[in-house]
N, C-alpha and C positions, 0 to 999 in steps of 0.2 A: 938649234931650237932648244929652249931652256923646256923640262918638262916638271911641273910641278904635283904631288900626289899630299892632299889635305882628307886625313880623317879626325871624326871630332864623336865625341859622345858628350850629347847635353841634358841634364835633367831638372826639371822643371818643379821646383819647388812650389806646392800652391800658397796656401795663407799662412803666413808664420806666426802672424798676431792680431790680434783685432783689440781696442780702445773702443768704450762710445761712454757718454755720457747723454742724461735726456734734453733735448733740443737745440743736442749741440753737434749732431750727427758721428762721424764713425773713422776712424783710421787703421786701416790693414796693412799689412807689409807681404810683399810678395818675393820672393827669387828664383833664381836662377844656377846652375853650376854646369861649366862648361869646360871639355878636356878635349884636348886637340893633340895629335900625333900629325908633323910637317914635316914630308921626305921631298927632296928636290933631286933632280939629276939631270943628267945631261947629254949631249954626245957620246962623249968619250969614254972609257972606263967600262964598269959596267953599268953605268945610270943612272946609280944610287948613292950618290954621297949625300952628304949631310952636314952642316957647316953649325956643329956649339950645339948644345940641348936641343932635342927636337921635340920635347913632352912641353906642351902650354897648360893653363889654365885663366879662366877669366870667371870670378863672382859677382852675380847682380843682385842689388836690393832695390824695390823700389815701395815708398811709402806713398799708399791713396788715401784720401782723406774725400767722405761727402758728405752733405747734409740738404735738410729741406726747410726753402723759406717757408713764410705766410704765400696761400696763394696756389701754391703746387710748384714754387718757380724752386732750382735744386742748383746748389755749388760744388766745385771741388777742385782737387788740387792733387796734385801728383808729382814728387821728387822725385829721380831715378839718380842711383847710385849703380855706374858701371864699373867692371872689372876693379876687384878687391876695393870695395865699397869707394872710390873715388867720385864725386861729386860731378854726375854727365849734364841733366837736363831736367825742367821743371814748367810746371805749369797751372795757373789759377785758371780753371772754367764756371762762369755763369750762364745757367742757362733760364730764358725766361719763357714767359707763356705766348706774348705775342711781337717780343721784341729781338728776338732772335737772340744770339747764341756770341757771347762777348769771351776771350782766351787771350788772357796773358801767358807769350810765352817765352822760354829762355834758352835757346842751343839745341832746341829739340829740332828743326827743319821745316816742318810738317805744315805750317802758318803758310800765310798765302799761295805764292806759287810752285814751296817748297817741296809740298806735300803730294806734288804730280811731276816727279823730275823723271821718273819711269812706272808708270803704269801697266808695263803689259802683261799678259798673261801667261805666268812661272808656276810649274811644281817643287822650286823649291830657293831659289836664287836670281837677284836678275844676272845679264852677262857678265856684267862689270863686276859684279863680287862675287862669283862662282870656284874664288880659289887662285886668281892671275890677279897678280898687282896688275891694275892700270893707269890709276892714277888719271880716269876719265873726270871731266870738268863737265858739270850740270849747272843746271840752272835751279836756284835755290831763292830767289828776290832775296825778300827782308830773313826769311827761314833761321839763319845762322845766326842772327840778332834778337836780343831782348826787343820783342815787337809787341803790339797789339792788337786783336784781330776780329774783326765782327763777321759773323755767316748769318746774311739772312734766313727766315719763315721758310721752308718749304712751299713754292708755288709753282703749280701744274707742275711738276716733276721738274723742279727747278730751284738752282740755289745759289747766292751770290755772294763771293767772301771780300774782305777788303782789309788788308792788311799793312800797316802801317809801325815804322824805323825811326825815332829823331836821332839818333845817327845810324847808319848802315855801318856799322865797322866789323862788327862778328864780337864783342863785348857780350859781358852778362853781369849787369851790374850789379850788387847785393843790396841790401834794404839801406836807404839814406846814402847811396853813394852812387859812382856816377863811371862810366867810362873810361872817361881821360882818351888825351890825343893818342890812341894807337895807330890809328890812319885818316889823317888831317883834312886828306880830301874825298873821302868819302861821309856825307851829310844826309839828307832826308830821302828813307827809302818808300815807295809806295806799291802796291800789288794790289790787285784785282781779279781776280778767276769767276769765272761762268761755268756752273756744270750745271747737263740737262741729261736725266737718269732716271729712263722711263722703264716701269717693268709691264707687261702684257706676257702672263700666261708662264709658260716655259722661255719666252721673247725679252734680254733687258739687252739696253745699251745705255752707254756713258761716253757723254762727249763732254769735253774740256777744253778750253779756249782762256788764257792769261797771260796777262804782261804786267813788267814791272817796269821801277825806274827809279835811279837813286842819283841824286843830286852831289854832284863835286863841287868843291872849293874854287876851284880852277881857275887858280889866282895863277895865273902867266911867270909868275916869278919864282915861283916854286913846285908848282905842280908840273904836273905831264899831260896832261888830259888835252885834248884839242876841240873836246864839248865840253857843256855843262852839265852834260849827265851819262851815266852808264845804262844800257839796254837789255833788257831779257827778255823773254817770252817762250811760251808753251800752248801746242794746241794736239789734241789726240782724240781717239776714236776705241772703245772695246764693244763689242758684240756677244750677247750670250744666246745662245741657240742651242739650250737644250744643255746637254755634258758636253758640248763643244763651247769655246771660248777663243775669239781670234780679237786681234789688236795691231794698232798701230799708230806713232807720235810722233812728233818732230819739235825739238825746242833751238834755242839760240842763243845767245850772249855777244853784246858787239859795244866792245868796250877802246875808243878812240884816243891813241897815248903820240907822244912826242917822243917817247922813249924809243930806242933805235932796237930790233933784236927783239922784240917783246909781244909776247900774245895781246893781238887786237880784238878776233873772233872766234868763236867756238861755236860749232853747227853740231847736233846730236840728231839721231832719228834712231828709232825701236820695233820692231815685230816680233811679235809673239803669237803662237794658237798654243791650246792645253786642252786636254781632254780628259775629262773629269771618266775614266770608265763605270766606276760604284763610288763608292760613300768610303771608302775604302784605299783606291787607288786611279794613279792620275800619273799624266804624259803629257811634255810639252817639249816644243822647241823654238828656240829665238834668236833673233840676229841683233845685233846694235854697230853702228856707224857714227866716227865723230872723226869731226876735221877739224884739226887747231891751224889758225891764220898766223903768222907772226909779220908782224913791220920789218922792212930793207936793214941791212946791218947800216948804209949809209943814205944819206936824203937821194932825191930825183935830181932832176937838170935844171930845176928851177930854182926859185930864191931861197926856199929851202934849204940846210945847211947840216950839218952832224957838228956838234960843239965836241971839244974835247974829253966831255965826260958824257960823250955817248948820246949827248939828246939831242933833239933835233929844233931848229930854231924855229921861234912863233910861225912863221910860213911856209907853210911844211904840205899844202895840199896837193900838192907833186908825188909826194911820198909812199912810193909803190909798194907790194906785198910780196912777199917772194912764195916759194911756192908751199902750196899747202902740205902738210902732215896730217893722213888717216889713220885712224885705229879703228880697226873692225874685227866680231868675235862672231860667237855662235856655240849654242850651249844645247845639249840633248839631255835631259832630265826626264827623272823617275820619283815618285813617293809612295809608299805604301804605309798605311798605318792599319794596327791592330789592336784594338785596345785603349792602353795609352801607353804603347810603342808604337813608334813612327822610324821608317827606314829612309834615308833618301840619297840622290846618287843625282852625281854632275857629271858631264865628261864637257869640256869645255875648252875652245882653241881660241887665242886672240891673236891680230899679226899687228905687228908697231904695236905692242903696250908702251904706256907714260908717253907717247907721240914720240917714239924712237923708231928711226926708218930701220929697214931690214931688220927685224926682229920678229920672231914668234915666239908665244908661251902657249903651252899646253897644262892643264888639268884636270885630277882625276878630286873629285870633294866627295868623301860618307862620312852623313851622317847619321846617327842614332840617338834618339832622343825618349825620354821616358816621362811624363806628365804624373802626378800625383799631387 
C-alpha cells in the first residue's frame, strides 16, 4: 500500500489592481500563491522516502473585468492564469433582465453538465482530489470545449442550462481561429441540465438531473465508434437541514468503440454528509465509487473479427466486455477557520486508483491558507 502525506500553505491574494474608465466598466486582478511539501512512502524501509524535490509551488492570476448596459442588463469576463501565470481558462458572461444568462466559455468545465460532475457535500476536497492520484474519469459534456451556454430566468425555484460544442474536441480556439482536426471523430456536443433548488426556512435542497451527447464522424473506414454518438449523463440529490448537509449522485459515460482493449463505460456514484458545527468549523465524510468497462481484447464467436491492428470488424455486436475495474475511496475531513486563516485536514484511502486492480493509496492532505 503506497502511502502518500501532501501539506500545502496557500495565500490568497485579494485585488492587485483595478482599471475603470466611465461607462466602460472595471477590470481587477486577483491571485493567488500556493507552496506544497510532497512526502510519499511506502512499506518498506522506514516509509518515508522521497523521489527529486519534494517543495512545489504554483501562482495564480486572474483578470475580472464587468460592466453595466442600458437597462440594468451587466457583462463580464474573466481570464484565469494558473500556476506561473500560464494561460488555464476564460470566459465572456452576459447577463440580461428577462432573457436569461448567455457564457462563453473556454477550458473552464463548469458549462453545461460540467459544472455537476461531483456535487456532494465536502469540508475541504472531494475523494478524487484529496491527495491520491486517481486518475477517475467524470462526466464533463461539452465543459472541456470552447462551448456556449444559456441558463434560463429563475422559475419557481427552477433553472434550465443548455449547452452547446461545434466541435466536442477539448480545443480552445483564440480570436479568428479555429481548432483544427485534433479528434476527427468527435463533432457536435449538446447538454442540457435541470436544477430544482428550493430554500424554506433552515430546509434547502438541490436536485439535478442532465444528459449530454456528442456526435461522431463515424465514418466505418476510419473511425472506431459502432454509434453515431457518445453518451453522458448526470443526476443527484443534496439536502440542507439546518448545519447538517447530506448528498448523493450517480453519473455515467457510455462511449461504443470497435477498438479491441478499450474503455467503453464509465459508471461514477458520490456520498457525502458535512456538518457545518459554527461559522467557524465543519466535519464531513464521503465515499465515491467508479467502474471503468473495457471491450474483449478479442471479438465474440460471431462475425465479428479482431483485425491485425487490434480493431474489430464493422460486425462486432457479439463483442463481449470483460470484467469490470472498481475504484473506490473514502475521505474523513475537517476545517477550521479563524479569521482569515483557515486550517484543513484530509485523511483519505482509495483502493484500485487509475483502475489498477490490487492496489491501494492512502493520504494524509494540510492545508493552511491565509486570505487578505
Amino acid at each position: 500500500m503506497k502511502k502518500i502525506s501532501k501539506y500545502g500553505l496557500s495565500a490568497l491574494c485579494g485585488s492587485l489592481a483595478a482599471v475603470s474608465a466611465a461607462h466602460a466598466g472595471e477590470m481587477s486582478v486577483t491571485g493567488n500563491a500556493h507552496f506544497t511539501y510532497t512526502e510519499v512512502g511506502g512499506k518498506t524501509g522506514d516509509g518515508s522516502s522521497v523521489t527529486g524535490n519534494p517543495l512545489g509551488m504554483k501562482t495564480n492570476l486572474s483578470f475580472v473585468g464587468s460592466g453595466e448596459l442600458d437597462g440594468g442588463q451587466t457583462f463580464s469576463v474573466t481570464i484565469a492564469h494558473n500556476d506561473q501565470a500560464t494561460w488555464s481558462s476564460a470566459n465572456i458572461t452576459l447577463n440580461t433582465n428577462s432573457l436569461g444568462t448567455w457564457k462563453l466559455s473556454s477550458a473552464e468545465g463548469g458549462n453545461g453538465i460540467g459544472g455537476y460532475d461531483d456535487n456532494m457535500p465536502r469540508a475541504v476536497e472531494e475523494v478524487w482530489d484529496a491527495g491520491v492520484a486517481t486518475n477517475v474519469n467524470l462526466q464533463k459534456g461539452v465543459g472541456s470545449s470552447t462551448n456556449l451556454q444559456w441558463e434560463s430566468p429563475r422559475i419557481a425555484a427552477a433553472t434550465l442550462r443548455l449547452a452547446w460544442a461545434p466541435e466536442n474536441d477539448g480545443t480552445q480556439p483564440t480570436d479568428k481561429s479555429y481548432g483544427g482536426i485534433t479528434n476527427g471523430d468527435r463533432e457536435r456536443g449538446l447538454d442540457g441540465l435541470l436544477r430544482i433548488n428550493p430554500a424554506i426556512g433552515a430546509f434547502g435542497a438541490d436536485l439535478f438531473v442532465g444528459y449530454s451527447q456528442t456526435t461522431l464522424g463515424n465514418d466505418r473506414g476510419t473511425d472506431k465508434a459502432t454509434e453515431g454518438i457518445d453518451r453522458e449523463g448526470v443526476a443527484g440529490l443534496t439536502l440542507d437541514l439546518g448545519p447538517l448537509s447530506i448528498g448523493g449522485q450517480i453519473s455515467g459515460e457510455y462511449m461504443p468503440t470497435r477498438v479491441a482493449n478499450t474503455a467503453e463505460y464509465y459508471g461514477n456514484s458520490s456520498v457525502g454528509v458535512a456538518l457545518n458545527i459554527n461559522d467557524n468549523l465543519s466535519l464531513s465524510y464521503a465515499e465515491m465509487r467508479s467502474i471503468k468497462s473495457n471491450t474483449k481484447n478479442t471479438a465474440g464467436t460471431g462475425k465479428g473479427h479482431a483485425t491485425p491492428g487490434n480493431v474489430v470488424s464493422d460486425d462486432s455486436n457479439d463483442f463481449s466486455i470483460t470484467p469490470k475495474t472498481e475504484m473506490t475511496g473514502e475521505s474523513w475531513q475537517i476545517a477550521y477557520t479563524i479569521g482569515g486563516v483557515a486550517l484543513k485536514y484530509a485523511d483519505t484511502t482509495v483502493k484500485n486508483p487509475r483502475y489498477t486492480k490490487n492496489t491501494e493509496s492512502d493520504a494524509q492532505l494540510f492545508i493552511m491558507s491565509m486570505a487578505f
